[in-house]
C-alpha positions as CSV (number, residue, x, y, z in Angstrom):
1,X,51.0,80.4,84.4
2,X,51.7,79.4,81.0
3,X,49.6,76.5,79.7
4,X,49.7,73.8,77.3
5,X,46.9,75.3,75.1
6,X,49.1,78.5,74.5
7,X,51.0,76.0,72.0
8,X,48.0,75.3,69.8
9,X,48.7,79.1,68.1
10,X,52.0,78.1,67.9
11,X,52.0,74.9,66.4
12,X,49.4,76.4,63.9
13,X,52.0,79.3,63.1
14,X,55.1,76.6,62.9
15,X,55.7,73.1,63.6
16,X,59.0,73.8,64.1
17,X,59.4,71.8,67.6
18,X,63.4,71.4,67.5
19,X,64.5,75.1,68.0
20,X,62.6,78.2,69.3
21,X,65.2,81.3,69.1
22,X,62.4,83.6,70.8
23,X,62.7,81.4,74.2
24,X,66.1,83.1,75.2
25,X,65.2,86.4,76.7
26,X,62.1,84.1,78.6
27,X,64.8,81.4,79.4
28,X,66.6,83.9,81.6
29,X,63.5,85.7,83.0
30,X,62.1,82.5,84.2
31,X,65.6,80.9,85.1
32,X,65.7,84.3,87.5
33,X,62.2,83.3,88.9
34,X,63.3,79.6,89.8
35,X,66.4,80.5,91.5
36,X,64.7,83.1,93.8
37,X,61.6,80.9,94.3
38,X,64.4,78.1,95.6
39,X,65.5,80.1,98.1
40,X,61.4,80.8,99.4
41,X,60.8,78.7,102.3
42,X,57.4,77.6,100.0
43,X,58.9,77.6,96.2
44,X,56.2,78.2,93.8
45,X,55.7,75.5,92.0
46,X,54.5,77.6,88.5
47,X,57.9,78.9,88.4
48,X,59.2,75.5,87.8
49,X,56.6,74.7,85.5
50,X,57.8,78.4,83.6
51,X,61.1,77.3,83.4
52,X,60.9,74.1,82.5
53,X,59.0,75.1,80.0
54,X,61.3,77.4,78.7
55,X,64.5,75.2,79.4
56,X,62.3,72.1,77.0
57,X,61.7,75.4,74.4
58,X,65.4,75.8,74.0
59,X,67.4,74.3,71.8
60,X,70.5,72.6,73.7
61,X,69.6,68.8,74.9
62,X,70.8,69.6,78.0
63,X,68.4,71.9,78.7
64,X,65.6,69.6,76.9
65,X,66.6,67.0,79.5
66,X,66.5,69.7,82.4
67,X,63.3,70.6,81.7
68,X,61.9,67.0,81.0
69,X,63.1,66.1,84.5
70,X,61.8,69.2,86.2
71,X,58.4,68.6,84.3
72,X,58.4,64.7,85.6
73,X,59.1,66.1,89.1
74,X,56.2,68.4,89.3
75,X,53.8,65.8,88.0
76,X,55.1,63.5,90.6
77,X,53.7,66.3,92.8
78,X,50.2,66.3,91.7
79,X,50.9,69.8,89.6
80,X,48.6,70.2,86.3
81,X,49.3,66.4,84.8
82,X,48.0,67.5,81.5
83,X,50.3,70.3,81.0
84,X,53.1,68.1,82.5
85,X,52.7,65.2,80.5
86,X,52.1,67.6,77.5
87,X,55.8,69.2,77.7
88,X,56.9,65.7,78.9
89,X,55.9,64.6,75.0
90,X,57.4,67.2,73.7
91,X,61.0,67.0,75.4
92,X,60.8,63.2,74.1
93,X,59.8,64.3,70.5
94,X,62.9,66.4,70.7
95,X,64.8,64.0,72.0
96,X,63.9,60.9,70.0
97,X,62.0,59.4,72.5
98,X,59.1,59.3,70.2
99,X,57.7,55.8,71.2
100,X,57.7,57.6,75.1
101,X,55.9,61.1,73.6
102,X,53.2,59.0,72.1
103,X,52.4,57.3,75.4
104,X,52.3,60.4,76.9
105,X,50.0,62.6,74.5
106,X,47.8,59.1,74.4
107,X,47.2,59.3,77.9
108,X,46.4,63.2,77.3
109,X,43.8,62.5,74.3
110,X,41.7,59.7,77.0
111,X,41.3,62.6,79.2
112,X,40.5,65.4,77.1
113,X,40.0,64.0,73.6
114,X,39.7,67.5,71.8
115,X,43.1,68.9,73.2
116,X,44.3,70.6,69.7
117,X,48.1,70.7,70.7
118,X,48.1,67.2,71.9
119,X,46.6,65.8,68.2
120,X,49.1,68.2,67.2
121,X,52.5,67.0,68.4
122,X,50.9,63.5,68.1
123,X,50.1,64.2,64.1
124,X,54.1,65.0,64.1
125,X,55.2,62.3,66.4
126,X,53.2,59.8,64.4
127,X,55.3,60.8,61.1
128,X,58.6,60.5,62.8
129,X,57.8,56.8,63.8
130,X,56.7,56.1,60.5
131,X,59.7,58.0,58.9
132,X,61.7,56.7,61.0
133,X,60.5,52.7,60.4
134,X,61.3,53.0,57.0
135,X,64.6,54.5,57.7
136,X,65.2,51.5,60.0
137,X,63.8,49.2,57.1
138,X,66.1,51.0,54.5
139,X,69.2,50.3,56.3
140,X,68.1,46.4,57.5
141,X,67.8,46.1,53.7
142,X,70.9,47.2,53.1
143,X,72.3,45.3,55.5
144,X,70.9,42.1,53.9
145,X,72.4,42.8,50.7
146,X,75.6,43.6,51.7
147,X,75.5,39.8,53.6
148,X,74.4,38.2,50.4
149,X,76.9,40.2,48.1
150,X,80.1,39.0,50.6
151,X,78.5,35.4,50.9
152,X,77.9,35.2,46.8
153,X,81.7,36.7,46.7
154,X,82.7,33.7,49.2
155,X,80.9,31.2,47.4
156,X,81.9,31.5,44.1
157,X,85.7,31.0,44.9
C-alpha cells in the first residue's frame, strides 16, 4: 500500500502538486487492479486507495475529482483516515478548494503534529490563500475605482 509519507521525498524533490507526468504508466496499473478487485466478491480496499491515488496524481480534474470521491468513500469506511484526509487535501489544493485542504491537513497535524508532508502541502496551501486574498483585494480595488471614475464622470455633467 502506498502511504501518505511516501510524498514527503517528493514534495522535498518538487512542489509541483498540479501535474505528475510519471503517474500514467501507474494510473493504468492501478486502474487494472480496481476493476478486477470490483468484480472480487470482497474488493480490496488498498486498491482503491492505489488508484485513487494515482487518479488525484494526474493531471485532468476529472480524474482529481474521481479520486477525491473515492478517497472520501474509503474514509467513510474506517480505511487509514490520515492517508485519506491527506490525498483528500491535496485533490482540494488542486482543485481550488484550498479553504477545504486546510481543514483537512489541520485535522491531520492535531493527530500527528510531526507529519512532514501534511506541514508540507499546508506551507503551500497557506501561500495560495494568501496569494490568492490579495488577488481578490486587487480586483475589489479595482472595482472601486472603476465605480468612482463612472460616478465622478456622471457627476461632473
Amino acid at each position: 500500500m502506498l502511504h501518505y509519507r511516501v510524498e514527503a521525498i517528493e514534495l522535498q524533490e518538487s512542489m509541483n502538486f498540479t501535474e505528475d507526468s510519471s503517474i500514467e504508466p501507474f494510473l493504468k496499473d492501478f486502474e487494472a487492479q480496481y476493476i478486477a478487485q470490483q468484480e472480487a466478491e470482497h474488493p480490496d480496499a488498498d486498491a482503491t486507495f492505489n488508484y485513487g491515488w494515482a487518479l488525484i496524481r494526474s493531471k485532468p480534474t476529472e480524474n482529481v475529482v474521481k479520486g477525491r470521491k473515492m478517497m472520501q468513500d474509503l474514509l467513510s469506511r474506517g480505511y487509514s483516515k490520515t492517508d485519506c484526509l491527506y490525498y483528500i487535501a491535496m485533490a482540494d489544493y488542486k482543485l481550488d478548494n484550498a479553504l477545504e485542504a486546510r481543514k483537512n491537513l489541520e485535522t491531520i497535524l492535531r493527530v500527528d503534529p510531526e507529519c512532514r508532508p501534511a506541514r508540507i502541502l499546508l506551507q503551500s496551501v497557506d501561500d495560495k490563500i494568501s496569494k490568492d486574498g490579495w488577488v481578490g483585494v486587487g480586483l475589489a480595488g479595482l472595482g472601486i475605482a472603476a465605480v468612482a471614475g463612472v460616478l465622478s464622470a456622471i457627476t461632473r455633467k
